[in-house]
N, C-alpha and C positions, 0 to 999 in steps of 0.2 A: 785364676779362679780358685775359690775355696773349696776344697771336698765335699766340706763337710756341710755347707748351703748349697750342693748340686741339688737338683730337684726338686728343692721345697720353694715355696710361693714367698713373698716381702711378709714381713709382720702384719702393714697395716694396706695390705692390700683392699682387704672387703672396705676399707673407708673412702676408696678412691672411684668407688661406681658413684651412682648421682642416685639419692634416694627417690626422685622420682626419672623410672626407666623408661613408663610406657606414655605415649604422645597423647593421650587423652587424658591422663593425669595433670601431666603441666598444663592443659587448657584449663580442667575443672579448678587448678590453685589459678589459673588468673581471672578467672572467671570470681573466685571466693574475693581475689586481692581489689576488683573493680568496683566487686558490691560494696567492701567494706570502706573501698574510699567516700562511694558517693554516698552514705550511709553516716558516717563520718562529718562530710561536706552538708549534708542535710541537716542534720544536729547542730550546727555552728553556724548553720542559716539561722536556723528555728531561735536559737541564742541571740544571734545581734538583734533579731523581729522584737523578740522581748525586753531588750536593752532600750529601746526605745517607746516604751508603753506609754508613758508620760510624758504630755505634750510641755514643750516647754516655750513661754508668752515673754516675746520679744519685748515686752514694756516691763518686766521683773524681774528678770533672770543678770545675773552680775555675768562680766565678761568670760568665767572660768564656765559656767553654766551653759551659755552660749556655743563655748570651745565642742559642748560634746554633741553639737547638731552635725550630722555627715555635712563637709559643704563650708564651713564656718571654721577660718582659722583665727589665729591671735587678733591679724590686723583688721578684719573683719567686723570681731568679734569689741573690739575697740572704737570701732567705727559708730557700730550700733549704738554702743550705751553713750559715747560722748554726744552722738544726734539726741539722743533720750532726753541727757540731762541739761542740752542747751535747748531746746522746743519740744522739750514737752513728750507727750507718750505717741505712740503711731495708733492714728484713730481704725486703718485698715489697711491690710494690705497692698492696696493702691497705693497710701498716703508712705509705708514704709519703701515701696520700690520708688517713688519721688524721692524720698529724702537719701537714702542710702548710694554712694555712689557704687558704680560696679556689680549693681542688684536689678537686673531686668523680672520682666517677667515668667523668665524660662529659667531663670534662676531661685526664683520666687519661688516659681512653682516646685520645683526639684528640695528646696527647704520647707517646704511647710510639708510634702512628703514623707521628708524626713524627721520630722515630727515642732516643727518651729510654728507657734501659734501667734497671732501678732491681736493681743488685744480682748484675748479666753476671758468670760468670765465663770467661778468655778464652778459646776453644777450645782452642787450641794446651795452655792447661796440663790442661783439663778430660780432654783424648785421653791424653795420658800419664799423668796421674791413677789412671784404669781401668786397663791393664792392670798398672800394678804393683801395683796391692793385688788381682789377680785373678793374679799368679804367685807362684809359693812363694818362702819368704827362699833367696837364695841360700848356696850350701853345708848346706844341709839337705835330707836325701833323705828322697821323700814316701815309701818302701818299707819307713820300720822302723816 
């Protein structure tokens, strides 16, 4: 043994405690580390909800389109458009769980969920739609 480190303590002794000592301490940090997860987890919920705001209409959308419905993979997603382009558009729901193989209606349903419209038309033209065929032809008086 050396003399001359008899009695004195390691250099880096004070770094070998555990910055937190006290048992209520390590709760409150897991307590901080669980909210921040689910906190976290919330935010990247709240993210995909919004990724999917725009509904996308199974008689328009090209196969790569298709691909970002949850649910819809390549082969799927190939399946759909080649039914499209040999008969035509899917008049409803029903008529695309007929035509698509491997597409029940719990599968159906689980995709239009996730935001698969089969048949949309777009608000904007549907609003102005109405009221012209519910006003009279112009230059025609409804009095004679």
């Amino acid at each position: 043994m050396n003399p001359f480190f008899a009695g004195t303590r390691p250099v880096a002794s004070h770094l070998q405690t555990s910055a937190v000592s006290h048992p209520a301490a390590g709760r409150a940090m897991r307590r901080f580390y669980r909210a921040a997860r689910a906190l976290a987890l919330a935010a990247g919920v709240g993210l995909s909800a919004g990724a999917m705001a725009t509904p996308i209409d199974a008689n328009t959308a090209s196969a790569a389109e298709l691909e970002a419905v949850k649910g819809i993979g390549p082969r799927t997603a190939n399946l759909i458009v080649g039914e499209r382009e040999r008969s035509g558009p899917f008049l409803s729901l029903q008529d695309f769980t007929d035509r698509i193989r491997g597409i029940g209606p719990k599968r159906a349903e689980a995709l239009q969920a996730a935001g698969l419209v089969v048949g949309a038309k777009p608000a904007a033209a549907a609003a102005s739609a109405a009221p012209a065929s519910a006003a009279p032809p112009a230059g025609r008086d409804s009095r004679r």
